[in-house]
C-alpha positions as CSV (number, residue, x, y, z in Angstrom):
1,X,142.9,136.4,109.7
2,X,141.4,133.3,108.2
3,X,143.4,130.1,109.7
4,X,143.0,128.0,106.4
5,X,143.6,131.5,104.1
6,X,147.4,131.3,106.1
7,X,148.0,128.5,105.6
8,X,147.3,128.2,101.9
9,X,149.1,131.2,101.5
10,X,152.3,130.0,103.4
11,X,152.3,127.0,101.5
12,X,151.9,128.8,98.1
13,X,154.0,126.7,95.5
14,X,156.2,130.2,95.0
15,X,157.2,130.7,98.4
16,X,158.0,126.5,98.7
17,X,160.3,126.9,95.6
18,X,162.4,129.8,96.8
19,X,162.8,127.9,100.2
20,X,163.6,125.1,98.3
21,X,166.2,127.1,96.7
22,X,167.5,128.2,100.0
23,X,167.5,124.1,100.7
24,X,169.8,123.7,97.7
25,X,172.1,125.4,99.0
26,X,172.2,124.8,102.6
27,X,172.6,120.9,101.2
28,X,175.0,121.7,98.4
29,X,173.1,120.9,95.3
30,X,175.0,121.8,92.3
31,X,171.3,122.6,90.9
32,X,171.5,125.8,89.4
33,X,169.5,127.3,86.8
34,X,171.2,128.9,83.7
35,X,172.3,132.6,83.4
36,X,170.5,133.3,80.2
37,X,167.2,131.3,81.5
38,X,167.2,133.1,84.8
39,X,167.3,136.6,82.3
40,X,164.9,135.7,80.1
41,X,162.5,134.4,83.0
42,X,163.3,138.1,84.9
43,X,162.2,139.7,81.4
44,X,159.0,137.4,80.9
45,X,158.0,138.1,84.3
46,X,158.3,141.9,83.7
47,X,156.6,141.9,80.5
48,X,153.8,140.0,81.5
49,X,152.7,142.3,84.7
50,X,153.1,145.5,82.7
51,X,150.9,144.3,80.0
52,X,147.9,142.9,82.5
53,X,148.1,145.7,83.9
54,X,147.6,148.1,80.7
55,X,144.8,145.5,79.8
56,X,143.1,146.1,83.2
57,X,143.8,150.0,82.8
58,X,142.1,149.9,79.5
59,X,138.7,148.0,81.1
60,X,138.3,151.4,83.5
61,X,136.1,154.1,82.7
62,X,137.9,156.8,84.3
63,X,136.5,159.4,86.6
64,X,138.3,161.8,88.9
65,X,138.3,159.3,92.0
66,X,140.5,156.6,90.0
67,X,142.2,159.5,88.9
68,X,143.1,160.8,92.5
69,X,143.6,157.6,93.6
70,X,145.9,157.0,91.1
71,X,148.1,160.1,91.2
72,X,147.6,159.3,95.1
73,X,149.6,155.8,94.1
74,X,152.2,156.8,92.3
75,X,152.7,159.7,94.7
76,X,153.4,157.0,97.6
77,X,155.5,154.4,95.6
78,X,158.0,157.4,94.7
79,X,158.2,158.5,98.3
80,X,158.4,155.1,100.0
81,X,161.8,154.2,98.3
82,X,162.6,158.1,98.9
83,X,162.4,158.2,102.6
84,X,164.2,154.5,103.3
85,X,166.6,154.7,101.6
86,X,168.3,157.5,104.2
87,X,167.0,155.4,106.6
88,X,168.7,152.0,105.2
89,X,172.3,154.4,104.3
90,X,172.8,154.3,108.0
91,X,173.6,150.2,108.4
92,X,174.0,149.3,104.7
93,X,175.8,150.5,101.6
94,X,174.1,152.5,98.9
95,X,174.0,149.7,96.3
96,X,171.8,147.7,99.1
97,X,169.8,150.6,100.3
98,X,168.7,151.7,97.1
99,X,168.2,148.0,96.0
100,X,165.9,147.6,99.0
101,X,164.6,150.6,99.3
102,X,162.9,150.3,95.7
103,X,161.7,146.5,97.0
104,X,159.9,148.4,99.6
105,X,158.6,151.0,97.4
106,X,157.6,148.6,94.6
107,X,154.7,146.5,95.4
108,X,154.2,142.1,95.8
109,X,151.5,140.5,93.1
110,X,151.5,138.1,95.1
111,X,150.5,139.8,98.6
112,X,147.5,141.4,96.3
113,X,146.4,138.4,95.4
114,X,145.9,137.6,98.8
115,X,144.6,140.5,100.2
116,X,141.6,139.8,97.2
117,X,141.1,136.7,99.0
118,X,140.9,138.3,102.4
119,X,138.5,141.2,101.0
120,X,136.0,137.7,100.0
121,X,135.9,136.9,103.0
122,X,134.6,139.9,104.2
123,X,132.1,139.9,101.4
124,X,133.7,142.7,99.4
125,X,134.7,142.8,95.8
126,X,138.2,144.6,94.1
127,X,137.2,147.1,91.5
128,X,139.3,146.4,88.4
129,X,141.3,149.7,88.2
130,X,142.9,148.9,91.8
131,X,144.9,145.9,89.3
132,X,145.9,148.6,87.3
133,X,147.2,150.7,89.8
134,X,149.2,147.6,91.2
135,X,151.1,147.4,87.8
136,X,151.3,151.5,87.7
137,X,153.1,151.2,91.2
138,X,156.0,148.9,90.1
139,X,158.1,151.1,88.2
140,X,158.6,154.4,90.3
141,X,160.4,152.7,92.5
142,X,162.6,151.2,90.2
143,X,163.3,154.6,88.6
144,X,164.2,156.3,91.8
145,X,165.9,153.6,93.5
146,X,168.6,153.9,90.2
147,X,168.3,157.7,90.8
148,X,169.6,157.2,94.4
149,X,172.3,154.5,93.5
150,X,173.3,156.4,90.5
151,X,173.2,160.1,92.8
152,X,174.9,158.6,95.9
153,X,177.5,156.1,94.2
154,X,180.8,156.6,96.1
155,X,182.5,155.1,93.4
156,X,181.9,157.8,90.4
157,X,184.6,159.9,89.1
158,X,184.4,163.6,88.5
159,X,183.6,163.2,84.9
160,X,180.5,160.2,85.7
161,X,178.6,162.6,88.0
162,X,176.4,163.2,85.3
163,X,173.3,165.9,86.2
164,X,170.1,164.4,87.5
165,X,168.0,164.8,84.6
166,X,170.9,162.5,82.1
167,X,170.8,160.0,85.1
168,X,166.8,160.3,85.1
169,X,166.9,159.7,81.5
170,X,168.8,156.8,81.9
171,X,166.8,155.0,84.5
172,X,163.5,155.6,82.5
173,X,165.3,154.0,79.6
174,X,166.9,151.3,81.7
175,X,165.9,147.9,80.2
176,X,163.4,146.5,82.6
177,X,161.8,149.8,82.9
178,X,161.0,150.6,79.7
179,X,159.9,146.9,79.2
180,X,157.5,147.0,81.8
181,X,156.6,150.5,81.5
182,X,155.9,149.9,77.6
183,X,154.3,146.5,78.2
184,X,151.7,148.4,80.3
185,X,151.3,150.9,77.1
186,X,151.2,147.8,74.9
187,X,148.4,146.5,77.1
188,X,146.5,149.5,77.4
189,X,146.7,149.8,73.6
190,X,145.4,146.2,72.5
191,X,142.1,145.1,72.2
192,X,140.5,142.3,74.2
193,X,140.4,140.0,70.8
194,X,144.6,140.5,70.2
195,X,145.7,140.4,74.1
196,X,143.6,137.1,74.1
197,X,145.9,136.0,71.1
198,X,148.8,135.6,73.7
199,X,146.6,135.1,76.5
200,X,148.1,131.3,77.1
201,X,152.2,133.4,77.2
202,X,151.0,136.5,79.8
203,X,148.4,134.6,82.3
204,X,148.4,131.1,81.8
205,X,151.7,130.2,82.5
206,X,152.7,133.1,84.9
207,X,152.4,131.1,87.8
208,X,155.2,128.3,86.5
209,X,158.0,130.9,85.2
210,X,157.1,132.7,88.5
211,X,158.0,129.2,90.4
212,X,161.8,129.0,88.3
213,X,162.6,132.4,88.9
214,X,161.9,132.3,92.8
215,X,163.6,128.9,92.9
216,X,166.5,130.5,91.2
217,X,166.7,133.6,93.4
218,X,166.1,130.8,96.8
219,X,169.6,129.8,95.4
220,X,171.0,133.1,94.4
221,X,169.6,134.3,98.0
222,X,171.3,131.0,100.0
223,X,174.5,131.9,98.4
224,X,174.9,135.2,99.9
225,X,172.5,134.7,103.2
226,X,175.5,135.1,105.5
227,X,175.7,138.8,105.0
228,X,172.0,139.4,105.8
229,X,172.4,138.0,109.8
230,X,176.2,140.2,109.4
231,X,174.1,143.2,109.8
232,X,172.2,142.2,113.0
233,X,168.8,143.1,114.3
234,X,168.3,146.0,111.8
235,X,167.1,144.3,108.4
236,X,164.4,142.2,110.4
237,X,163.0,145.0,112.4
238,X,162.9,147.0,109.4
239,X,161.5,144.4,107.2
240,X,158.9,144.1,110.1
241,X,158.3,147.8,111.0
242,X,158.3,149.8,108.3
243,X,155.5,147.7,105.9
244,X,153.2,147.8,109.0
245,X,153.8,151.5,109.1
246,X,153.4,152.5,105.4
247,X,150.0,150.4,105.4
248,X,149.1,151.8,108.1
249,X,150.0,155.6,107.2
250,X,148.1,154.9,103.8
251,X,145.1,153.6,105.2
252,X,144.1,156.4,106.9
253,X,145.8,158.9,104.2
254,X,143.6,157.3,101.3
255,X,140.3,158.5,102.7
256,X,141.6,162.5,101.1
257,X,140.6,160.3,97.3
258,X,138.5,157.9,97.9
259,X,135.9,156.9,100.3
260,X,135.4,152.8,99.7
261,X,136.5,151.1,102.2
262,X,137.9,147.8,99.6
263,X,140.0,150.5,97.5
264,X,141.8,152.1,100.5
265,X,142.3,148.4,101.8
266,X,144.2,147.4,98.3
267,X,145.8,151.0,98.8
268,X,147.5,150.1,102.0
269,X,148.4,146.6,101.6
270,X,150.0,147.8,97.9
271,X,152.0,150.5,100.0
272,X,153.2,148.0,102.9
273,X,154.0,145.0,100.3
274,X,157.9,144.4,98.8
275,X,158.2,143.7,95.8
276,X,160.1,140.3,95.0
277,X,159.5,140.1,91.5
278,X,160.0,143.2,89.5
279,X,162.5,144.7,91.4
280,X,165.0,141.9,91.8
281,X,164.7,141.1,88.1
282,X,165.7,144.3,87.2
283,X,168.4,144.7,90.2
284,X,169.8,141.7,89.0
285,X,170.4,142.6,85.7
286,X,170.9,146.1,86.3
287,X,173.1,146.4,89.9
288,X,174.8,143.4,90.6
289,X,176.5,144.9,93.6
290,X,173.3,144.5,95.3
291,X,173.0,141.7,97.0
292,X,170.1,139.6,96.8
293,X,170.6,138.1,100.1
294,X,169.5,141.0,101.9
295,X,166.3,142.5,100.0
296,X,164.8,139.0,99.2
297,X,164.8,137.6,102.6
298,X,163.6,140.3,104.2
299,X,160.7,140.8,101.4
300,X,159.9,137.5,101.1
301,X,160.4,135.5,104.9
302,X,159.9,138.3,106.7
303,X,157.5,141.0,105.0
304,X,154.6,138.9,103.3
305,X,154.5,136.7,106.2
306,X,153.9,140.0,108.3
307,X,151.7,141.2,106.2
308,X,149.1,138.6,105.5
309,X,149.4,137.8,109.3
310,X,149.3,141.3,111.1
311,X,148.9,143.9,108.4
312,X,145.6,143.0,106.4
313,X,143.7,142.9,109.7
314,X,145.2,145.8,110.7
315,X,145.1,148.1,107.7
316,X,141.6,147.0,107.2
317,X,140.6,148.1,110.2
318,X,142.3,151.5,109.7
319,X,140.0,151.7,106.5
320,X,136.7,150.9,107.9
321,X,136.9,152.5,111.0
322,X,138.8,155.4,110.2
């Protein structure tokens, strides 16, 4: 891994605001952003990657590798949450597993973006659709990490143990998402001359709104930091064990749809990365028993860390090699 390519990364203004919302707290600023703002922000955010990613969709000429690779995709961010989730039941409670288990299934913009940088510098390029997938692999895990809360819930009554497919129903139609989910429809759907119309709202300032909103969960994370050391060794070796793994798993498994070595690279750092945008917004608006203190930290100071350390080398090497 590129020395200077770390450090730019570990000094992306993102990651500094959400430590300097864990500062806040440690030092007792009464800074604090506004309930609504911190909504609307989740929402934006949301909204934004679901329609870039139905605008990059759109700019693919489909043929059956994308297509494989895609169903391939969506295939691993609905097992991922799946499969931790028992895994996290054992030391957490089902709010928290499910809440982290769809982090891990979900996928990190922001680790993409950097694994584009490292495929430069080994003189590769991204093919567009891989963009598209990255949106298409935020909301399964969202979906079934609602399906496990709302299936395992030890608080339900009789009466509120509602069959699978009503619960299903209602995750799908769960506010952050259908808006991401549609946004990616809406996006597919507009031409180039109407998405450049709000061009300046989705790209151009992405980057700032992303800033506030990490800044805001660095405070919302300091608050409740003390219960992520209550639990011991387990949420950093998983945060560190199970990413490496997945990438690893999915760079060897994506050779079965397609054979380029850049695509299974994006495939596998997309299957190891957490997700600390999407799925927070929508676990903050949507399970507030989860606490944000557990599945931020360990996505954020612990996972992308790993990963643009260890994993890219790693998972690339699975790829070309293998």
């Amino acid at each position: 891994m590129n020395f200077s390519l770390l450090v730019e990364n570990l000094t992306n203004p993102a990651l500094l605001f959400f430590v300097l919302g864990l500062l806040a707290v440690l030092v007792k600023s009464d800074l604090e952003i506004p309930p609504n703002s911190s909504k609307f922000i989740s929402l934006y955010l949301l909204f934004a990657i679901g329609f870039k990613g139905g605008q990059e969709l759109a700019h693919e000429t489909l043929n059956l590798e994308i297509l494989w690779s895609i169903i391939f995709a969506l295939a691993v961010a609905s097992f991922i949450p799946i499969y931790t989730f028992f895994i996290l039941r054992r030391k957490l409670s089902i709010y928290d597993a499910g809440a982290v288990a769809a982090a891990y299934g979900s996928i990190s913009a922001v680790t993409f973006v950097t694994a584009v940088s490292y495929l430069e510098i080994q003189e590769m390029v991204l093919h567009g659709h891989m963009v598209a997938i990255m949106a298409l692999m935020e909301a399964p895990a969202i979906v079934i990490g609602l399906l496990l809360i709302s299936t395992f819930s030890e608080n339900k009554t009789k009466s509120e143990k509602v069959k699978k497919r009503v619960v299903f129903k209602h995750s799908l139609t769960n506010g952050s998402v259908f808006l991401i989910l549609g946004s990616l429809l809406v996006g597919f759907l507009a031409s180039d001359a109407q998405a450049e119309g709000i061009k300046p709202f989705t790209n151009d300032i992405f980057k700032g709104f992303l800033a506030i909103f990490l800044l805001d969960m660095g405070i919302v994370s300091g608050r409740k930091l003390g219960s992520f050391f209550s639990y011991g060794w387990f949420p950093l070796v998983f945060a560190i064990i199970i990413p490496l793994a997945n990438g690893a798993v999915v760079a060897l498994l994506s050779s079965m749809v397609t054979d380029d070595v850049s695509n299974r690279f994006m495939l596998a750092v997309l299957s190891a990365s957490a997700s600390y945008i999407a799925v927070p917004a929508a676990m903050k608006m949507t399970v507030p028993q989860a606490n944000l203190g557990l599945f931020l930290p360990m996505a954020l100071a612990i996972t992308f860390p790993i990963n643009i350390t260890l994993g890219m080398p790693l998972y690339f090497l699975l790829a070309s090699q293998f």
